[in-house]
VEXDREN-2710 file (C-alpha; in Angstrom, 1 decimal):
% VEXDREN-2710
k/r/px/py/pz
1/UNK/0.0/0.0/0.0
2/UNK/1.9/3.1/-1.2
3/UNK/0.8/5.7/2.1
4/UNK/-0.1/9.5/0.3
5/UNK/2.8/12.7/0.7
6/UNK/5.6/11.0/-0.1
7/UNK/8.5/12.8/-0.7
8/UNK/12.3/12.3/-2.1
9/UNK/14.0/9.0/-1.1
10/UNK/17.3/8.8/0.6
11/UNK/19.7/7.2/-1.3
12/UNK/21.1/4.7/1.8
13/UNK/21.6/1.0/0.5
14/UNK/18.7/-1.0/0.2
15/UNK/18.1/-4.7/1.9
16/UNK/18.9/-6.2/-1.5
17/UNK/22.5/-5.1/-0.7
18/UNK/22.5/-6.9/2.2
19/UNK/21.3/-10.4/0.5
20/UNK/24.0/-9.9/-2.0
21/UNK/26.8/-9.2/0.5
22/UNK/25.6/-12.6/2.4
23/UNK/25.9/-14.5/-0.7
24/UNK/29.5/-12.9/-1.6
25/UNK/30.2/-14.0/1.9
26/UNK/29.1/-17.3/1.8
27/UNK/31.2/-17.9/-1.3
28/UNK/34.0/-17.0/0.1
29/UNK/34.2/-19.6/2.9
30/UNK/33.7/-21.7/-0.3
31/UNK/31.5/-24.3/1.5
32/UNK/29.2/-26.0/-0.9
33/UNK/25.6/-25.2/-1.3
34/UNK/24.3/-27.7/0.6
35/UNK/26.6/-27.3/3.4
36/UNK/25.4/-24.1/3.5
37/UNK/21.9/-24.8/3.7
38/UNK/22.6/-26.5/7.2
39/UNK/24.9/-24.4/8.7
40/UNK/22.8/-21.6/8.1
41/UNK/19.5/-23.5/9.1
42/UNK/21.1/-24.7/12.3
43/UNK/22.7/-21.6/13.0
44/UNK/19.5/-19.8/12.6
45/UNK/17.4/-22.4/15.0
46/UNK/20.4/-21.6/17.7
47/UNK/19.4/-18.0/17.3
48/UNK/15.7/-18.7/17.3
49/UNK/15.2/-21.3/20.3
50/UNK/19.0/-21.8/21.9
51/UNK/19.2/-18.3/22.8
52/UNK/16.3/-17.6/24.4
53/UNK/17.8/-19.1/27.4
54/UNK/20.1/-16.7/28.1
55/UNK/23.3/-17.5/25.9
56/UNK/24.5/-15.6/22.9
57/UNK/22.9/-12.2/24.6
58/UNK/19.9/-13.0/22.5
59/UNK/21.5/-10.8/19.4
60/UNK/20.7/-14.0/16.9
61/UNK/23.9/-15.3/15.4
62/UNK/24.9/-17.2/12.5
63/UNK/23.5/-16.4/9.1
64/UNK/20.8/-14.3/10.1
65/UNK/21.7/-11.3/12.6
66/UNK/19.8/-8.1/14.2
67/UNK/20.5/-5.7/11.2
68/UNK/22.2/-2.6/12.3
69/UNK/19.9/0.7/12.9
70/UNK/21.6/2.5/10.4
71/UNK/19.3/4.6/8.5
72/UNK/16.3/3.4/6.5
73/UNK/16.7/2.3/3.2
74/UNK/14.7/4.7/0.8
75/UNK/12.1/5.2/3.2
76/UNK/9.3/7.9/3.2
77/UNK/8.1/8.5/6.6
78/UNK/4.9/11.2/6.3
79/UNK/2.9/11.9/9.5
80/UNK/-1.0/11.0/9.3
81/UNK/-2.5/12.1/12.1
82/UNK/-1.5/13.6/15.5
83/UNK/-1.1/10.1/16.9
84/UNK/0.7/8.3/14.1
85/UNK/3.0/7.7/11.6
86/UNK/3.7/6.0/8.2
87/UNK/7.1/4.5/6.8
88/UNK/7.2/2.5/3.2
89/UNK/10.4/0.8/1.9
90/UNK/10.9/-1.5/-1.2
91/UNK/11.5/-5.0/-0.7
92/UNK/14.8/-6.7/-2.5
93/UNK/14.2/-7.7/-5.9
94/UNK/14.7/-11.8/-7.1
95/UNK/12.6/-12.6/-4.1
96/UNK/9.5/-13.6/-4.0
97/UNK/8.0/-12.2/-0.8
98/UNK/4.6/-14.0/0.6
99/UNK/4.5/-14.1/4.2
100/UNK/4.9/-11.5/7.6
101/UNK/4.7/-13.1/11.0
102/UNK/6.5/-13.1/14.4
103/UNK/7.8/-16.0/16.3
104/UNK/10.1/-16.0/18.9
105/UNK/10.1/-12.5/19.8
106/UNK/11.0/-11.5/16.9
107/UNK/9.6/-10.1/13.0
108/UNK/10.3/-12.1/10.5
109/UNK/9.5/-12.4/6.5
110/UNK/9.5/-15.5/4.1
111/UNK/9.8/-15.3/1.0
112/UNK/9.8/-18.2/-2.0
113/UNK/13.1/-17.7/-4.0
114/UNK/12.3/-16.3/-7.9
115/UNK/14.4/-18.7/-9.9
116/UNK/13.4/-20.3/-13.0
117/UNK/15.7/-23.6/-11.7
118/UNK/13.2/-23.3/-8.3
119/UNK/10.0/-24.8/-9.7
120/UNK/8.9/-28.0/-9.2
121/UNK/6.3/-29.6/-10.5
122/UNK/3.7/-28.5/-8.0
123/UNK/5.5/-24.8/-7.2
124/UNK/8.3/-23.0/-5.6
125/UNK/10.9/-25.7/-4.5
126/UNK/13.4/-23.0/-2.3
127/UNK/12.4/-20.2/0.2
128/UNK/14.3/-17.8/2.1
129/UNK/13.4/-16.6/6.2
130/UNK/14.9/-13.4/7.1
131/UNK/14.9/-11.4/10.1
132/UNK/13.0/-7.6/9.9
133/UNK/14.6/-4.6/11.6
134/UNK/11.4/-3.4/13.2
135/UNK/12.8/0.4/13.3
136/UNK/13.9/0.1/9.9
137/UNK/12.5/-2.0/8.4
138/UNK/15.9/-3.5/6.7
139/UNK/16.0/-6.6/6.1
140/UNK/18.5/-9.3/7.3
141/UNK/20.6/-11.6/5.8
142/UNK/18.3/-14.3/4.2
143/UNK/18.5/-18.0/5.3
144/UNK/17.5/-20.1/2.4
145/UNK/16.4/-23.8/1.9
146/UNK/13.9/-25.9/1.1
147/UNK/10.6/-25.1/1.4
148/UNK/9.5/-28.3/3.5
149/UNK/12.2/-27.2/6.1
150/UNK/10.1/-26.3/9.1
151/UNK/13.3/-23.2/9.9
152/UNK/11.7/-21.3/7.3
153/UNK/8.6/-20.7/8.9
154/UNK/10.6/-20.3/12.4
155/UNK/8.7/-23.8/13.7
156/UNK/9.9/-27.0/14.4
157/UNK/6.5/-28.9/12.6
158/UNK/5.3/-27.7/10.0
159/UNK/2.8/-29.3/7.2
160/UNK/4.0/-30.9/3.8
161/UNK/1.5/-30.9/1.4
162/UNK/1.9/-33.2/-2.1
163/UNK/-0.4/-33.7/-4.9
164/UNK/-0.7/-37.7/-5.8
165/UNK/-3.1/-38.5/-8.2
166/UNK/-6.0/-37.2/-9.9
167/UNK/-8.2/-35.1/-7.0
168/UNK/-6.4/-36.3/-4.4
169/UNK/-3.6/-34.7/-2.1
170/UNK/-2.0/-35.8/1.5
171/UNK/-0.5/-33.9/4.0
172/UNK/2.3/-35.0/6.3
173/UNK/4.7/-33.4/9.0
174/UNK/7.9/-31.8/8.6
175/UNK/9.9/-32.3/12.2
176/UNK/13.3/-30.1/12.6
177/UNK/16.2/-31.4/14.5
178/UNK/17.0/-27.8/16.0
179/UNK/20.5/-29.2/16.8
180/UNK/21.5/-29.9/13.3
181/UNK/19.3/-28.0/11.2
182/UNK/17.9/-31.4/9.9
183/UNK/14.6/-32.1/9.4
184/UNK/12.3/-35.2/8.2
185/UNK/8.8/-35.5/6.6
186/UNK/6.7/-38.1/8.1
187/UNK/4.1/-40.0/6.7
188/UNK/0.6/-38.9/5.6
189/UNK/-1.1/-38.0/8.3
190/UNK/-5.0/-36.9/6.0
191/UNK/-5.8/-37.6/2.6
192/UNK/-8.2/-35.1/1.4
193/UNK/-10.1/-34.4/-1.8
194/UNK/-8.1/-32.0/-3.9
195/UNK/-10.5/-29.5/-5.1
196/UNK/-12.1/-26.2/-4.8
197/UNK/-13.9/-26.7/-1.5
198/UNK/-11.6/-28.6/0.4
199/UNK/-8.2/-27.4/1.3
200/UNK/-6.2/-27.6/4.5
201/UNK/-6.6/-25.0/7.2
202/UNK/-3.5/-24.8/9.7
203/UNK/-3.0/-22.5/13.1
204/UNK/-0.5/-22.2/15.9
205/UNK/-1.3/-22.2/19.0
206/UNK/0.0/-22.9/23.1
207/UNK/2.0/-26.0/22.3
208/UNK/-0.2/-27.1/19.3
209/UNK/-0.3/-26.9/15.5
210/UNK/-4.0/-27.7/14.7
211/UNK/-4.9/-28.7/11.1
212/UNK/-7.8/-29.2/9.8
213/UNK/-9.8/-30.2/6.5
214/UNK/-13.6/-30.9/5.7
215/UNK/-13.3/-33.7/3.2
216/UNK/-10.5/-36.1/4.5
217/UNK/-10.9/-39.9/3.2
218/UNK/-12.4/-40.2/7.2
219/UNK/-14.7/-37.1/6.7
220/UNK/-14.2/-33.6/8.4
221/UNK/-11.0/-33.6/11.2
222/UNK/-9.2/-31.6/13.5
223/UNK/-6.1/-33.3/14.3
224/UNK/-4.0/-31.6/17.4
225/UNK/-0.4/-31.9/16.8
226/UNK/2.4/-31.3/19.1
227/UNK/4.2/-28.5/17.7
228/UNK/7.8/-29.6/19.2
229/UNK/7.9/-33.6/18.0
230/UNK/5.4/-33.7/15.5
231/UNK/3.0/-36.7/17.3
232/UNK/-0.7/-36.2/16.3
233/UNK/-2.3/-36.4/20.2
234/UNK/-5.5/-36.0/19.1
235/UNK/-8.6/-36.4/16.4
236/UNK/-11.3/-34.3/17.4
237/UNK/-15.0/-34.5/15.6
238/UNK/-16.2/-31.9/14.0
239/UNK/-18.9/-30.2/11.4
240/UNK/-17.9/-30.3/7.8
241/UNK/-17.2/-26.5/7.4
242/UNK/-15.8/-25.6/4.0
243/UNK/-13.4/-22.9/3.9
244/UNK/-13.4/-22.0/7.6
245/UNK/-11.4/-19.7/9.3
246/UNK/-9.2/-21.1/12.0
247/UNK/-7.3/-19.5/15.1
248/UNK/-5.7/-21.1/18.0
249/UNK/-4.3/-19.4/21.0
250/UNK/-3.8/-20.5/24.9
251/UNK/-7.3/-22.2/25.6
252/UNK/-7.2/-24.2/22.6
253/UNK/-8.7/-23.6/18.6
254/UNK/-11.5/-21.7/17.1
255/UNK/-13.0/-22.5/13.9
256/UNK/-15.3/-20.5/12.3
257/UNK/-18.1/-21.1/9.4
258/UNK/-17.1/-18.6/6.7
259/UNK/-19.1/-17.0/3.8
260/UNK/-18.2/-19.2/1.7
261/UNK/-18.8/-22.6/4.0
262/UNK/-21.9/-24.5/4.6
263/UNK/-25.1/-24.7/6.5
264/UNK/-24.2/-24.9/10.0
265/UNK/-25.8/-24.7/13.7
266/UNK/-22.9/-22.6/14.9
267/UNK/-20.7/-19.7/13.2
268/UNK/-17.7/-20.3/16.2
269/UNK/-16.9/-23.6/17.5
270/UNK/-14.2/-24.0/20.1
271/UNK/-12.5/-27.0/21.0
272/UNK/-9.5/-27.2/23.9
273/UNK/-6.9/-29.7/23.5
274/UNK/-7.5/-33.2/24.6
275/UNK/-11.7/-32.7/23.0
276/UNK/-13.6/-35.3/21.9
277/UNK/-15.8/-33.2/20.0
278/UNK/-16.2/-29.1/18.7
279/UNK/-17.9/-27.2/21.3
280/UNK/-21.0/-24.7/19.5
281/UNK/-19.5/-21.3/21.0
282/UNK/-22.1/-18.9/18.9
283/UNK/-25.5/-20.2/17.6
284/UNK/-26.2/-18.5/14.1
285/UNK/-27.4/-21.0/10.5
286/UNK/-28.0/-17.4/9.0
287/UNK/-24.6/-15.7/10.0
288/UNK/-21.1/-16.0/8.1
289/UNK/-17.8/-15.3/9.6
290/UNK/-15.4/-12.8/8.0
291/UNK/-12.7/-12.5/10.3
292/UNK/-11.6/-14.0/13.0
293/UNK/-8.5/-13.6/15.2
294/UNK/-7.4/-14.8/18.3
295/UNK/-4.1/-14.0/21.1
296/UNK/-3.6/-14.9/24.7
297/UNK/-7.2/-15.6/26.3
298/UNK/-8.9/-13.8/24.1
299/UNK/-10.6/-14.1/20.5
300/UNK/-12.3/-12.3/18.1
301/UNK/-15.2/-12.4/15.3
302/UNK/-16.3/-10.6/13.2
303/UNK/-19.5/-11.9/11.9
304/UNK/-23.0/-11.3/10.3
305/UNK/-26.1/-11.9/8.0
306/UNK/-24.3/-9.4/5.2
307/UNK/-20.5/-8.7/4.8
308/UNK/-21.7/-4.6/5.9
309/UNK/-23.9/-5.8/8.8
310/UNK/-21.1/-7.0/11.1
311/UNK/-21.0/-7.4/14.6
312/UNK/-17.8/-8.0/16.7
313/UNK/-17.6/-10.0/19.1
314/UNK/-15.4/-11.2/22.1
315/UNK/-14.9/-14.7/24.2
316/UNK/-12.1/-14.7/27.1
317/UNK/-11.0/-18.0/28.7
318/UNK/-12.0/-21.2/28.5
319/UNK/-15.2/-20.9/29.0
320/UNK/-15.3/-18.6/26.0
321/UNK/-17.3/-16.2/27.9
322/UNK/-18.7/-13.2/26.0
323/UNK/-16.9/-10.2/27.2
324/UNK/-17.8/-8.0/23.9
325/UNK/-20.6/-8.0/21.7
326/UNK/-21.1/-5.0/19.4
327/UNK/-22.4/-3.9/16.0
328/UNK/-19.3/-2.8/14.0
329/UNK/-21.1/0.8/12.8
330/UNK/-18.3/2.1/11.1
331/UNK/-15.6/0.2/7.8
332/UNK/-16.7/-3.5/7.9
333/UNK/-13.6/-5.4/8.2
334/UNK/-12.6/-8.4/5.8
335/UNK/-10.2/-11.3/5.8
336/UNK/-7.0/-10.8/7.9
337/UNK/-7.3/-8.8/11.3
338/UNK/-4.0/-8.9/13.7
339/UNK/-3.8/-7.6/17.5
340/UNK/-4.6/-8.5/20.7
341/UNK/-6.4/-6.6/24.0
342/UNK/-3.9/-3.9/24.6
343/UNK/-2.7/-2.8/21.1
344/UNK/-6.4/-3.1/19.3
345/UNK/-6.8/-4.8/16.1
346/UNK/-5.3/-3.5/13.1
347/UNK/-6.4/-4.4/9.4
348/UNK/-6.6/-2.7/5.7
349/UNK/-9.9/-1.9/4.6
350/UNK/-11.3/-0.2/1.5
351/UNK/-12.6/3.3/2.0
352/UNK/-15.5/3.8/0.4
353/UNK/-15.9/0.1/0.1
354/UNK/-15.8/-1.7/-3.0
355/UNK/-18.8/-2.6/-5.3
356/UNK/-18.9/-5.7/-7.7
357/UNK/-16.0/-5.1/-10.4
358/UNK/-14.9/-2.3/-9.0
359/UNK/-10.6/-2.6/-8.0
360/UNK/-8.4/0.5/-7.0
361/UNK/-10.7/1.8/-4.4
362/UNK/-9.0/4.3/-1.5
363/UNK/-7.3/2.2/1.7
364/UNK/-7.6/3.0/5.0
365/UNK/-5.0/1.4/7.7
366/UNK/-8.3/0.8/10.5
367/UNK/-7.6/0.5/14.4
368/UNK/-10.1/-1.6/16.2
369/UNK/-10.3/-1.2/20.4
370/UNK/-10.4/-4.5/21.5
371/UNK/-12.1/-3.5/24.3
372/UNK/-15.4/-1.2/22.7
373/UNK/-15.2/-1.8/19.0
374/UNK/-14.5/1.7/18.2
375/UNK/-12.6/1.8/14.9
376/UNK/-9.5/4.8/13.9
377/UNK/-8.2/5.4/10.8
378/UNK/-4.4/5.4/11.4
379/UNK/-3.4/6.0/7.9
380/UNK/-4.8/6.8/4.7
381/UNK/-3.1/5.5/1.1
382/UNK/-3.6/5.0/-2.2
383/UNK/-5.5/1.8/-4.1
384/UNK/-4.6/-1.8/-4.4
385/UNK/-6.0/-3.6/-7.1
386/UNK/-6.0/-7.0/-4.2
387/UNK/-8.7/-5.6/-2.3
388/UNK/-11.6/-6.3/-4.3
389/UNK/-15.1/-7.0/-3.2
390/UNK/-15.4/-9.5/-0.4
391/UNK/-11.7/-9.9/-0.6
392/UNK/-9.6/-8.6/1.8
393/UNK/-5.9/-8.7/3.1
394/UNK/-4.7/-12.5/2.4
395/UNK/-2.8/-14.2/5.5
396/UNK/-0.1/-13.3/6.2
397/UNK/-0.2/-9.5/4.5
398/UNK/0.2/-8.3/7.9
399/UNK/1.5/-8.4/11.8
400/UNK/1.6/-6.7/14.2
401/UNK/4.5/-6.4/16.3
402/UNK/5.3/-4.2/19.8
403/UNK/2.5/-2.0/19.0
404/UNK/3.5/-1.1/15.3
405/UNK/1.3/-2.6/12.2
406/UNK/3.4/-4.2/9.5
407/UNK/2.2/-4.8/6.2
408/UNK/3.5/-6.3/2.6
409/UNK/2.1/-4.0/-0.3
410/UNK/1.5/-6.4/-3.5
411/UNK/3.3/-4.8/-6.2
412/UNK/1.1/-3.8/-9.7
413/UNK/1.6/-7.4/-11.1
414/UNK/0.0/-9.7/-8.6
415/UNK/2.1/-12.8/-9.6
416/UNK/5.1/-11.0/-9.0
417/UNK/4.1/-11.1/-5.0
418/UNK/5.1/-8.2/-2.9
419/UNK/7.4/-5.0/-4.0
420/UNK/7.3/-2.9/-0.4
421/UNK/7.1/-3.0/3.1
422/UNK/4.9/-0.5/5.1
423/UNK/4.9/0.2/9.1
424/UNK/2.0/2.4/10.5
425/UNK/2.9/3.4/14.3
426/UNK/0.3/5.2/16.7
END
């Protein structure tokens, strides 16, 4: 999302300098490739989970290390309202950027690695994880490897997904040997129609990685997975929800029937770890979730007869009790929302909203209080042709981290993924 009054651009080197300058470096240790690969993974999982304890100061070593604060790279930072400000930088080229999240304390950004030699039959073979200077937004020196390697996604299990035959696809479980940098891929743990209504649904959470998918070969599942060894602990039953949304946080996972699932008794099911069965959290066969978020002992939803007819609501605890439940009167969010109680929810929403065909529409950067519902613009910009009727920003597009909203800005060709990074800061 370019933000509006931008002036001149400094002239300070850009983050694509500092990929380059890791690959000259790497070259000239003149380890091969592969070795590489695991060094680089292993010293990275050090950083990420060996650290934390105390050793190493908690700077991150090895191949990717806390960038220096050293200026922005070609950054534009406008004010936008008394409270807030706005800072846009472009993103190194040859990279295919697709994901923002944090993990470990930290910001991080993946990207798959734009080579004609990375594509395999079924995608991108090779991605990259890099730390994010939160102040700068300069990117660190890239870790790269395969894209089944847990370390780029900063986890130690993550899911493998493979096309076999015909409509049918399997998912398994990558498990990282933080030690090494190794990693295996486990056997199938669903087999699921491949096709437009089912697809796999996956959320961190506590100590869990939840996955789920309404049209396995054994019907709809939730499996629990530990998110340390990879060990599926549990099968829970559950509706056949196409297309839900899915969050997990400390008291378990939500699932959430979206606009474009099924018939169902419940919008918001809930299910701690250890269930037999979904718990029905909010009654509603006429209501449709469009967002759904969830952090510490708290989640939220967004949900309503009509996509402009929202109401939000709030569960705490276990007991999902209701601590908020109010119509949304103002921008109707849509598709990702970040935050949690104390920083509000942040999301991208267009401004006026969108009408069938209609693309380039104004954007506002939207502040949600977790606690009333009262929305604030934080920061106005220009169109995206991504947000398009019922379509809103993708997982992943955003994060927010120590109070600041963070989010990827697709460039003009959509297949060429992401060309700038934008930070919007009450």
């Amino acid at each position: 999302m370019a933000l509006i009054d931008r002036p001149q651009v400094d002239e300070s080197p850009d983050a694509e300098a500092l990929f380059k300058e890791a690959r000259q470096r790497r070259r000239r240790r003149r380890l091969t490739v592969g070795t590489v690969v695991i060094l680089t993974i292993a010293a990275l999982l050090l950083a990420l989970f060996i650290t934390q304890s105390g050793h190493g100061g908690g700077g991150g070593g090895g191949a990717v290390s806390r960038p220096r604060d050293t200026g922005s790279p070609k950054s534009t930072v406008r004010p936008v309202a008394p409270t807030s400000s706005a800072i846009s930088v472009p993103l190194p080229h040859n990279y295919r950027f697709r994901q923002l999240f944090t993990a470990r304390g930290r910001l991080f950004i993946a990207s798959y690695v734009a080579s004609k030699n990375n594509l395999g039959p079924h995608g991108f073979t090779q991605c990259a994880l890099a730390l994010v200077n939160p102040k700068t937004l300069r990117i660190g020196k890239g870790v790269r490897g395969s894209c089944d390697n847990p370390a780029m996604t900063a986890q130690l299990v993550s899911p493998v997904n493979s096309i076999t035959t015909g409509y049918t696809a399997q998912e398994a479980l990558a498990v990282l040997n933080p030690r090494t940098g190794t990693y295996r891929v486990g056997p199938p743990v669903i087999t699921y129609s491949f096709d437009s209504t089912s697809s796999p649904v996956v959320a961190y959470g506590g100590n869990w990685l939840w996955l789920y998918d309404a049209q396995t070969t054994a019907g709809p599942q939730l499996l629990q997975i530990n998110a340390v060894n990879g060990d599926v602990v549990d099968t829970i039953a559950t509706p056949q929800l196409f297309d839900p949304l899915m969050a997990a946080n400390d008291d378990g996972v939500w699932l959430a029937n979206s606009f474009r699932g099924s018939p169902a008794p419940y919008v918001l099911y809930h299910g701690v770890p250890g269930a037999s069965q979904l718990t029905g959290t909010l009654p509603g066969s006429n209501l449709h979730a469009y967002w759904l978020t969830a952090t510490g002992g708290h989640v939220w939803l967004g949900a309503g007869s009509i996509p402009t007819a929202q109401t939000l609501w709030r569960f705490d605890g276990v007991e999902a009790t209701i601590g908020l439940e109010t119509p949304i009167t103002g921008s109707q969010p849509f598709g990702e929302v970040v935050g949690d109680l104390n920083d509000g929810l942040w999301t991208v929403v267009a401004n006026p909203p969108p009408g069938p065909g209609d693309t380039g529409q104004p954007l506002d950067v939207l502040r949600i209080n977790a606690n009333t519902g009262s929305e604030q613009v934080m920061a106005r910009g220009s169109a995206l042709p991504a947000l398009e009727e019922e379509q809103g920003l993708a997982e992943g597009e955003s994060s927010l981290y120590r109070g600041s909203f963070y989010v990827l800005e697709p460039s003009s060709q959509l297949s060429n993924g992401y060309s700038r990074l934008a930070r919007v800061t009450p």
